[in-house]
N, C-alpha and C positions, 0 to 999 in steps of 0.2 A: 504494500500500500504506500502512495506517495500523498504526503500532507505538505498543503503549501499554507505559507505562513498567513496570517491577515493583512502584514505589512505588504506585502508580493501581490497580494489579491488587490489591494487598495492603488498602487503603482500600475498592474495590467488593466486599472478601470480608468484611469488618469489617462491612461495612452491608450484605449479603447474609445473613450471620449473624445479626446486629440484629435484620433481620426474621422470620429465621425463630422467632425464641426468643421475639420479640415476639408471635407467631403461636402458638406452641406454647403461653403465658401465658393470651392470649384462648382459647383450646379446652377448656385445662383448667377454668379460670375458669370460663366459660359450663355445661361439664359438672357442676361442681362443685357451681354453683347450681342447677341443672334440680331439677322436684319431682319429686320419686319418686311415680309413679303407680302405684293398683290399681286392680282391676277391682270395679261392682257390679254383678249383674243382677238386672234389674226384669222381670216379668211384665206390667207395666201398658204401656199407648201413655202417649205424653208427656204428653196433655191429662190425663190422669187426676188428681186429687186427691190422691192416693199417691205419683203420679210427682213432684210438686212438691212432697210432703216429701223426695223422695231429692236433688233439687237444692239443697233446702235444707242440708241434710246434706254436702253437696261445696262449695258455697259457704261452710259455717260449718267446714271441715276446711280450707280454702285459707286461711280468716283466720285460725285460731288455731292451724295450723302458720307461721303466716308463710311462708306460699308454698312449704315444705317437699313438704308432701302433697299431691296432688291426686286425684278420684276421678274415673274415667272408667266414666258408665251407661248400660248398654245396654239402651235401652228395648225393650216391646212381645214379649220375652222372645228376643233376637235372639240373646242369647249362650246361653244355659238356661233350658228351660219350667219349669213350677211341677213338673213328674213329676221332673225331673232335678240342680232344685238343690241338693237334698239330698247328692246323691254330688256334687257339682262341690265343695260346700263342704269337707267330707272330705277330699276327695282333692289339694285344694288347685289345683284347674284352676280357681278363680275364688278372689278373696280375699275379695271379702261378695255376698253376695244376699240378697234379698227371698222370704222361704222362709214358706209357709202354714203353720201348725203343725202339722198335722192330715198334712202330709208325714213328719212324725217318728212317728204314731204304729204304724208298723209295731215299729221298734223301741223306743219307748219309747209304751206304750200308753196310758200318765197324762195323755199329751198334749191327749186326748178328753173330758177335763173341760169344754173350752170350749165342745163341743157335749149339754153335759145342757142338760136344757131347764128354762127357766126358773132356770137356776142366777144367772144377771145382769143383771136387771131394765132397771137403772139404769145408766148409765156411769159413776157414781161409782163403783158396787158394783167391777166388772172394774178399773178403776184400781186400787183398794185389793186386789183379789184381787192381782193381777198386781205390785205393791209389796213385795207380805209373802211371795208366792208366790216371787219373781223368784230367790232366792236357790238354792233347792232346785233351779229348772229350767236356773239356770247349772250348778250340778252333775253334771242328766243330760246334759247338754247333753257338757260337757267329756268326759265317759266317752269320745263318738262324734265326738269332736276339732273339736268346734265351739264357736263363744264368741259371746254375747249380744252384742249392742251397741245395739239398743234395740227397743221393743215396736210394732206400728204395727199400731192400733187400723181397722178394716175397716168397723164397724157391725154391725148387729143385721140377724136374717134372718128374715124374715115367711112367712106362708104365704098364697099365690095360688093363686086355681082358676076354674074358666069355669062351674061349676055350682051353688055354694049358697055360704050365706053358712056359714065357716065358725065355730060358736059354742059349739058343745061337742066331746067326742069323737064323739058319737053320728054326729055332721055329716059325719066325716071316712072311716066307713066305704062304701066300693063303691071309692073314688074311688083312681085310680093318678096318683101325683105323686111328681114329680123329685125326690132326695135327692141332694144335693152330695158327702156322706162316706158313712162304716158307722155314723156315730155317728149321725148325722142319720136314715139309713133304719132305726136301731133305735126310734128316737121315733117316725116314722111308722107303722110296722107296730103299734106300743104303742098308739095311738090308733087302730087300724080301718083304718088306708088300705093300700095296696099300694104301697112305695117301689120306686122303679127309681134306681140309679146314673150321671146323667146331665151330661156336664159342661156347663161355661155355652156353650161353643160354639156345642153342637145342640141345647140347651131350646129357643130361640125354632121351631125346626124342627118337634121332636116334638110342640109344642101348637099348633104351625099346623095340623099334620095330625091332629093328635086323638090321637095316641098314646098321649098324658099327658093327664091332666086339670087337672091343676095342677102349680104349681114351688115348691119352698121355695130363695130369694133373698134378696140383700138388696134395699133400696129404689133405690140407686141404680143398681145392676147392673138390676133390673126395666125400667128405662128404659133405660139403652144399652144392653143386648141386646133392647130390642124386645117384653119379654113383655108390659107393659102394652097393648098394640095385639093381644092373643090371650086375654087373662083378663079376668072382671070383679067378681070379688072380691078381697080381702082382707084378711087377720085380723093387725091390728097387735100382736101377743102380746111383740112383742121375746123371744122363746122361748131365739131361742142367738144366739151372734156367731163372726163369721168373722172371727179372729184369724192376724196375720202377726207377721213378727219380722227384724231384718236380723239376720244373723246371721256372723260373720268366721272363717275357718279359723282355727283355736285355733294351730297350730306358726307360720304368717305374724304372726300377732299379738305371741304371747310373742316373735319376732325383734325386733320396736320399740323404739325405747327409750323410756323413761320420759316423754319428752316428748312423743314422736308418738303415743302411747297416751293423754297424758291431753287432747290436744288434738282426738282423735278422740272420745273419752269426753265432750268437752264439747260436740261438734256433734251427737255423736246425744242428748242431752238436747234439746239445740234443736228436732232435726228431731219427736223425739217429741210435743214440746209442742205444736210446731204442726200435727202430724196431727193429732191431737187434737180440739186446735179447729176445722180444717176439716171432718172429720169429721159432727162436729154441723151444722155450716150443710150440708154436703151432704144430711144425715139431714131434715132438716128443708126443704130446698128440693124433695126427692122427693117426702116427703111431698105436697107442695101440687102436684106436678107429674103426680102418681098421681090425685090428686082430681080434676085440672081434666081427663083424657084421660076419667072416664069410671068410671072403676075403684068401688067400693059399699069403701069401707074399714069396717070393726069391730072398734072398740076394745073388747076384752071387759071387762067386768065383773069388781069384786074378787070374786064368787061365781065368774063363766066359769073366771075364771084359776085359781082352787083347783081346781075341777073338774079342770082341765086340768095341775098337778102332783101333782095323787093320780094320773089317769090313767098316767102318764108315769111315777110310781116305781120302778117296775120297771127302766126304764132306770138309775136312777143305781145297785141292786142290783148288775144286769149292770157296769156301769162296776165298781163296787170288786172284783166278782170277778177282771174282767180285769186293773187296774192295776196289781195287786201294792204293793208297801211305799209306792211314791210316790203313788199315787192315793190311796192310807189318809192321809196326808198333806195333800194339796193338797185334799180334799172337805173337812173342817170346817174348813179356810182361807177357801173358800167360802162357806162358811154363814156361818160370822161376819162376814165381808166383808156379809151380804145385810140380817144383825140390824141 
């Protein structure tokens, strides 16, 4: 039998204690430090262009929260599709996502601006629109508990078809082609053609089968979904853009404090600037990548393109009927953005 002393017993409680409190120090400690993670969801897969603005965005949120913040994104739309992240935002079941604009304009109709046609030539023009504008649509935005955090610019969306070259309005009557929104398929129908609402999915399907005759896309979209290998036309009108936006539940937000808000504010400046610029090299590598498959591109003429916004007026009419107070608003923000 071994008998230990009371002194020995009292010493191994000393350093039993020790340890635990030493234990209980590291746990705290460690939890202390952890970053407080949200959620963003991305509609894009990883490789995408877009996608490596939102990593940008998490990477420049971990450096100038000092390891505070970190973003956790869920590509390829695994957490919420483009139909649902409107209400996720809202409702605070995600705390940012990658939200198409054109998702808003159920309830806020002014949103449809970005699809008149021909309202933004140039990407200076939509930068500067989107600068002067930006303020107004933090506004709508907060009504429907949602909060801007930066603009992420998509590119410009052409018109494709398998049967003529598109060059004036006259060109575009008979012909049934894909319309992405209601805004988009009001311009089509304005111009002669017969719009159908078709998502990017099953465009490459309906013009394999003949369905559609043509799709209104952007350039880079035309190529990862395949439609260039089904059309062989194209009219580089830069007509509308397909505008996104991250945007953060407005109640998770105002909970921040001061410092984790402007540390967020300063990564989506980043992320923005560098959409931006990828952007353009995207726009422009389609380009040449739409030439070389095959495709007859037609850059219209400063006569075509008048043509083709007298045609079209009619649509921005409809637009200011629908708008109300804010689309009275954000249209001669537009135009002056275009002078």
């Amino acid at each position: 039998m071994i008998s230990v002393s009371c002194s020995m017993c009292a010493r191994m409680g000393k350093h039993l204690a020790a340890a635990a409190l030493a234990g209980a120090v590291c746990l705290f400690a460690s939890s202390a430090w952890a970053a407080t993670e949200f959620k963003l969801s991305n509609q894009f897969p990883p490789n995408h262009h877009l996608s490596a603005g939102m990593r940008v965005f998490a990477d420049k949120v971990a450096e100038y929260s000092r390891g505070e913040l970190a973003v956790k994104i869920y590509d390829s739309g695994s957490l919420y599709r483009d139909a649902e992240i409107v209400k996720a935002i809202r409702s605070g079941s995600t705390e940012m996502g990658l939200v198409p604009v054109n998702k808003w304009s159920g309830m806020i109709p002014a949103v449809d601006v970005f699809d008149l046609p021909f309202a933004f030539p140039r990407a200076s023009i939509l930068q500067g629109f989107v600068d002067e504008a930006g303020p107004l649509f933090d506004e709508a935005f907060a009504r429907y508990g949602a909060k801007v955090m930066f603009w992420v610019d998509y590119g410009y969306v052409q018109f494709f078809n398998s049967k003529r070259p598109l060059k004036t309005p006259e060109d575009f009557k008979g012909l049934t082609i894909r319309a992405y929104s209601a805004g988009d398929a009001e311009t089509l129908k304005t111009l002669g053609a017969a719009p159908t609402i078709i998502s990017s999915a099953e465009m490459y399907m309906a013009l394999q089968r003949g369905t559609i005759d043509g799709a209104d896309t952007g350039m880079p979209a035309a190529i990862s979904r395949k439609v260039v290998e089904v059309q062989k036309y194209m009219t580089l009108a830069n007509y509308a853009v397909a505008e996104f936006l991250v945007q953060a539940n407005l109640k998770w937000w105002n909970g921040l404090t001061p410092e984790q808000q402007n540390a967020i504010t300063k990564a989506a400046a980043d992320a923005e600037a560098y959409i931006r610029e990828k952007v353009a090299t995207a726009e422009a590598d389609a380009q040449a990548t739409i030439a070389k498959a095959g495709i007859a591109i037609h850059v219209p003429s400063e006569e075509e393109l008048a043509a083709f916004i007298q045609a079209t007026t009619p649509v921005r009419e409809t637009y200011l009927k629908n708008s109300g107070e804010l689309g009275a608003k954000l249209l001669p923000i537009a135009d002056k953005a275009r002078r």
